[in-house]
Each structure stands twice: as structure tokens, then as C-alpha cells.
C-alpha positions as CSV (number, residue, x, y, z in Angstrom):
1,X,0.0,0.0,0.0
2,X,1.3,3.5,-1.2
3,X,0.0,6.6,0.9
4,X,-0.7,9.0,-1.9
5,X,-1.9,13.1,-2.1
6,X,-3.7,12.4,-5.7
7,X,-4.5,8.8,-6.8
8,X,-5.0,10.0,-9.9
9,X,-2.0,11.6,-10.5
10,X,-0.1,8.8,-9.0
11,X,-1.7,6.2,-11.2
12,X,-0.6,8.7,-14.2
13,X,2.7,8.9,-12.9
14,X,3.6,5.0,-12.7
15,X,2.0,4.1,-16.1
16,X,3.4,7.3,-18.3
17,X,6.9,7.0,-16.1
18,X,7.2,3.6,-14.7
19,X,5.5,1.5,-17.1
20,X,3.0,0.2,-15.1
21,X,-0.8,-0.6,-16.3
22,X,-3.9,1.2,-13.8
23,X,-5.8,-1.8,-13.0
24,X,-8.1,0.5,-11.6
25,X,-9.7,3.7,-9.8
26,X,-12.0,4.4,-6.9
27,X,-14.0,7.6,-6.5
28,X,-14.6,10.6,-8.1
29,X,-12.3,12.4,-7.8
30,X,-10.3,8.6,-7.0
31,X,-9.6,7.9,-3.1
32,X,-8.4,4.1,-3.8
33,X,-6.7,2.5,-7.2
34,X,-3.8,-0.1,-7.9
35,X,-1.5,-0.3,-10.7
36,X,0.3,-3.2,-11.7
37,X,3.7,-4.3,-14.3
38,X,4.9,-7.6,-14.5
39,X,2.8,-9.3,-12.2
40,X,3.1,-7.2,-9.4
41,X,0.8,-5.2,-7.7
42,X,0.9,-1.3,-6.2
43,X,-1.8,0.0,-4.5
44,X,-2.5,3.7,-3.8
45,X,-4.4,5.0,-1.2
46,X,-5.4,9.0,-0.3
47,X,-4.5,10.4,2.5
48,X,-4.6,14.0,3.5
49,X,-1.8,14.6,5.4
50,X,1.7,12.7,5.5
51,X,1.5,9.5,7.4
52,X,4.6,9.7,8.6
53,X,6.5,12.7,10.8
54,X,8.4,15.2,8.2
55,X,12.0,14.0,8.2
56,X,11.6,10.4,9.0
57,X,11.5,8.6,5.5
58,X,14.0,9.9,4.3
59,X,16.0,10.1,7.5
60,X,15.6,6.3,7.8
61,X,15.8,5.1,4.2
62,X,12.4,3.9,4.5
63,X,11.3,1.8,1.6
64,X,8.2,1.8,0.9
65,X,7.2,-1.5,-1.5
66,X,9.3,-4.3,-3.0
67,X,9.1,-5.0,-6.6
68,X,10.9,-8.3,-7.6
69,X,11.9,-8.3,-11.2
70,X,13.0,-10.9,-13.7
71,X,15.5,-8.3,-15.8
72,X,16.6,-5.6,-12.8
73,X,19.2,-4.6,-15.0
74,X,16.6,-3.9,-18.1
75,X,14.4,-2.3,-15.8
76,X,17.0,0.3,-14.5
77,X,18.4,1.1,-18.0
78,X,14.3,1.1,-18.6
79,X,13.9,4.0,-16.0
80,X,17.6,6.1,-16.2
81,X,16.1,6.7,-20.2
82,X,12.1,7.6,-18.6
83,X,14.4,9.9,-16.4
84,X,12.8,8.5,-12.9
85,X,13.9,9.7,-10.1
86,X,16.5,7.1,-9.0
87,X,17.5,7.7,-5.2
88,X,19.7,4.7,-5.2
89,X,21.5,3.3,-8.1
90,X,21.8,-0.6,-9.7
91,X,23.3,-2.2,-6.8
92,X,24.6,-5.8,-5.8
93,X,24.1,-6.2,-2.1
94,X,26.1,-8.4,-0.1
95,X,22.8,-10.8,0.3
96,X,23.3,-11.5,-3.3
97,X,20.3,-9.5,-4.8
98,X,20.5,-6.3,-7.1
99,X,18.2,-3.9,-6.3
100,X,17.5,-0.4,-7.7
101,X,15.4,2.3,-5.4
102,X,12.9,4.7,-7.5
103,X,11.2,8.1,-5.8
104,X,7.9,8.7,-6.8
105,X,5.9,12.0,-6.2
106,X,4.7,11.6,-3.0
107,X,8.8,10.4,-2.1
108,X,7.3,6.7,-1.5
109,X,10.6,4.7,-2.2
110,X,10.3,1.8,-4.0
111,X,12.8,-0.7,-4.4
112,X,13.0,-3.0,-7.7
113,X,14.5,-6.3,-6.9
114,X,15.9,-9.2,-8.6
């Protein structure tokens, strides 16, 4: 679940930027939708006000959904051309993944694994 200021807009953002389908929208104007890309699934939910205290996500490196991937290197190169917002770049980490972490634009961090 992504905590989101426009659904809308957010849903717009990860299919025009991310590559990601809108499975669907909830409301009118949206409060509730999901979007999905290579079997995995984001939802986005409205909220009025930041769920967490200013400071702490980025303070913390909170990330905020997992997105395993069968190409992460594809995927990366994918996104560095789409011009994403990449906060952390194609990475091997020492428990053997590579990972990639993506800012969207509510700063939700979302890490795409394989």
C-alpha cells in the first residue's frame, strides 16, 4: 500500500513513467486504485496529510514496497532513459540480490528487486 496526495495523478505517474498498467480507480475524484507491471501489484491509497513525521523517510531510508523483477538490469536502464527519479542506483548487495530504489511523487521509495 502506497499513501498517496492524488490517486490519480499517482496512477498517471507510474503508467506514463514507470510502465506500469492502472488496474483500476476508486471515486470521483479517485480515493483508492492499484496499478500493476509484470505481475506485481501497487496499491494507492489517499491520504490528507503525510503518514509519517516530516524527516523520517527519508531520515531512515524507508522503503516503501518491494518489486521483484526478472531483468533488474533492463528495468534500470528502462527507468535512467524515462528519467525516474532514481535515489539509489543498480546495486549488488552483499545478500546477493540487485536492487534499484525509485522516488515517486509523493517520495514513497520503492525498491525494484531481482
Amino acid at each position: 500500500m502506497l499513501y498517496v496526495a492524488d490517486v490519480d495523478a499517482s496512477a498517471t505517474f507510474y503508467r506514463d513513467r514507470l510502465g506500469f498498467r492502472i488496474g483500476f480507480l476508486h471515486g470521483n475524484p479517485p480515493f483508492y486504485g492499484s496499478v500493476s507491471r509484470d505481475g506485481a501489484t501497487l496499491h494507492l491509497k489517499l491520504v490528507h496529510e503525510p503518514v509519517f513525521a516530516a524527516g523520517v523517510v527519508e531520515r531512515e531510508g524507508l522503503i516503501m514496497a518491494f518489486v521483484e523483477t526478472p531483468d533488474v538490469r533492463e528495468l534500470y536502464t528502462e527507468y535512467l532513459a524515462a528519467e525516474a527519479e532514481i535515489v539509489q542506483k543498480l546495486t549488488k548487495q552483499a545478500w546477493g540480490g540487485t536492487d534499484f530504489i525509485v522516488r515517486d511523487l509523493d517520495g514513497n521509495a520503492i525498491a525494484f528487486v531481482g
